[in-house]
N, C-alpha and C positions, 0 to 999 in steps of 0.2 A: 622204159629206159631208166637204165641207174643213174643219178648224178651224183656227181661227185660235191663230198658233204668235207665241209672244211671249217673250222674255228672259226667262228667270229673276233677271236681275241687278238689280229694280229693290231702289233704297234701302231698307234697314228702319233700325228704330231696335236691335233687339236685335243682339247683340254674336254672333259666328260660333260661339261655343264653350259659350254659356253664357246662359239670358234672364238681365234686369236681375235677377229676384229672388233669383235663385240668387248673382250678385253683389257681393247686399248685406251686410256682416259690420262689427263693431266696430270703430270708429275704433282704439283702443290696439292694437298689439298686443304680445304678451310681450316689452316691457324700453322699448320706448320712451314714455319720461316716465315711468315706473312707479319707476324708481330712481331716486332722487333724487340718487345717486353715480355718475348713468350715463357720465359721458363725465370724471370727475376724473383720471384717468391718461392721458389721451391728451396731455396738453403732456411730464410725466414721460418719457413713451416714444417720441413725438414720429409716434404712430401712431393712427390714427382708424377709425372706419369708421361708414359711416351708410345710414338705409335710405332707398330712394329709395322704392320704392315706398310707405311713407308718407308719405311728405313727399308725392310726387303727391295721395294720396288726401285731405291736408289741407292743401292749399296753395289760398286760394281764389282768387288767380291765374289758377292751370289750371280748378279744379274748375266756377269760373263759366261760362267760356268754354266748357269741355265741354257746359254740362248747354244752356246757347243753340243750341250747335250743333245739339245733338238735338231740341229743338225746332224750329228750321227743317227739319230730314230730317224728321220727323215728317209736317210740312205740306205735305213735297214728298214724300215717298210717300204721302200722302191723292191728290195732284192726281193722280199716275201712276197710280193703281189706278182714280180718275174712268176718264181716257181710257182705261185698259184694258177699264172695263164697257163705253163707248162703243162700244169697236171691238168687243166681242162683241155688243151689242147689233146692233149694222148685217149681220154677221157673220150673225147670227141670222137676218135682216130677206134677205139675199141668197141665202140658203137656203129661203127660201119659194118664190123665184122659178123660174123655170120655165131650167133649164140651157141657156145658146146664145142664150137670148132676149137682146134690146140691151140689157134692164132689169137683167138679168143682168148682164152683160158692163161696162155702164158702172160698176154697185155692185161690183163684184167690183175692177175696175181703182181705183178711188176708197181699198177697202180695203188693195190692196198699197201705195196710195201711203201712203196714213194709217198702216199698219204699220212703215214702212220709217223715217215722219218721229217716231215713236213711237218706237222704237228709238237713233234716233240723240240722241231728247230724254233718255233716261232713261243713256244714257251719259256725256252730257254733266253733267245732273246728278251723276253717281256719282262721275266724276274730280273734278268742283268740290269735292264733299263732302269727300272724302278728302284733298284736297289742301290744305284750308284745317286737317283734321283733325291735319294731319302740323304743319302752322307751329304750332299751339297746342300742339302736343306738343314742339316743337323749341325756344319760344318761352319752354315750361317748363321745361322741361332746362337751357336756356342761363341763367335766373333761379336755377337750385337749383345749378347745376355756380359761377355767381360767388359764392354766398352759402357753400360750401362752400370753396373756394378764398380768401375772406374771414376765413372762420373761419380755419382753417388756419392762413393768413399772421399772424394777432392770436398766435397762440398757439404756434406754434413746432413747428408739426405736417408733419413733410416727406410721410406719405402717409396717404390716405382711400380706405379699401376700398369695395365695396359690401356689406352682406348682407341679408340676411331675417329681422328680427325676429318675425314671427307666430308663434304659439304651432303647435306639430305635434300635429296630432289622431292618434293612432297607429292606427285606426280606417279613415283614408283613406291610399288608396296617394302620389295625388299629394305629399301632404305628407310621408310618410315619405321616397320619391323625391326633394323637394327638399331635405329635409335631409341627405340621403345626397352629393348633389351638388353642396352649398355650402362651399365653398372656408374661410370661413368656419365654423370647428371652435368654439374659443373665446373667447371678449373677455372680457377685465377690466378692466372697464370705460373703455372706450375709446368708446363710442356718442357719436357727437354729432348724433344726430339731432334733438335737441329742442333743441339752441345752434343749427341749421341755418335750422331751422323759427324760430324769433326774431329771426334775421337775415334771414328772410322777411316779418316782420311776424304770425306768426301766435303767438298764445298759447298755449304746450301744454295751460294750466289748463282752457282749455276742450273741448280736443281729445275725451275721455273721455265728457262728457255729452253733447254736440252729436249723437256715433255718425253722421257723415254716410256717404251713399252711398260705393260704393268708383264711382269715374267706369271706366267701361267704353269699350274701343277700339268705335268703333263701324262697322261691315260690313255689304256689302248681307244681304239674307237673303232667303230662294227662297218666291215668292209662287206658289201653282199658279193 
């Protein structure tokens, strides 16, 4: 019996390396907004450094635009996985029939066609997704790199690093690993991530109780 062979590339909404709930963790993390001294030597030393990756996870800029996006894949891997039962369904329904027979022949040909237009549907999907995925990422970058570049210029700051404020669980490898690999050793107090984040518009005061999602890259994922 034939089965019917279909993409694994349709749309999902979970992220390639990790579901949303695994994800999800503390808005703060170790030092940013927590000191209230955080960023007072950076004009002194005329040197900064700031986290990006929180500022994504609270800038609601990106975060909104993220969380719609997944809502539309959502609804477009609902529709895909429809027509996917469809063609098993018929699939199903052509296998009853008698091999050679016209009844055969004509459902069988109907199915390559509807396989072939099925395929090229969920491709086109996939690059759309992705592609509008990257401008909102690009969209944010380009918001958070003028607002950091803003700061900077106010205050007499010739360079802004990047690092990783999250606290290190010494328990998990990846965390020990990225601390080992962060360029970024020490600051005194040079963080300007939360002057960053208020030249965005966002309030660090509230950052801490809100605890929003961290926005996850979002990738197909393999439907059998």
């Amino acid at each position: 019996m034939r089965k019917l062979l279909l993409s694994a590339a349709i749309i999902g909404l979970i992220s390639s390396t990790a579901g949303l709930a695994q994800a999800q963790q503390a808005a703060a993390p170790g030092g940013a907004g927590a000191n209230p001294n955080h960023g007072a030597n950076a004009a002194r030393y005329g040197l900064a450094v700031v986290d990006i990756s929180f500022i994504f996870k609270n800038y609601p800029g990106f975060t909104s635009q993220i969380e719609a996006l997944k809502g539309e894949m959502e609804a477009a891997d609902g529709k895909l996985k429809a027509d996917r039962d469809r063609l098993v369904q018929m699939e199903e329904q052509r296998n009853t029939l008698k091999p050679g027979s016209p009844e055969f022949k004509q459902l069988d040909e109907q199915l390559a066609h509807l396989k072939a237009e099925f395929t090229i549907k969920q491709g086109t999907i996939r690059r759309d997704f992705l592609e509008r995925e990257a401008k909102v990422y690009y969209q944010a970058y380009t918001d958070v790199s003028n607002a950091v570049r803003s700061f900077a210029s106010q205050h007499n700051i010739g360079m802004v690093l990047r690092f990783n404020g999250d606290a290190i669980d010494p328990a998990q490898r990846e965390d020990v690993m990225r601390a080992i690999m962060q360029p970024i050793v020490h600051q005194n107090n040079i963080d300007i991530t939360p002057d960053v984040l208020a030249v965005l518009g966002v309030d660090i005061r509230t950052i801490g109780a809100a605890k929003p999602a961290v926005p996850t890259a979002m990738r197909p994922k393999q439907v059998q």
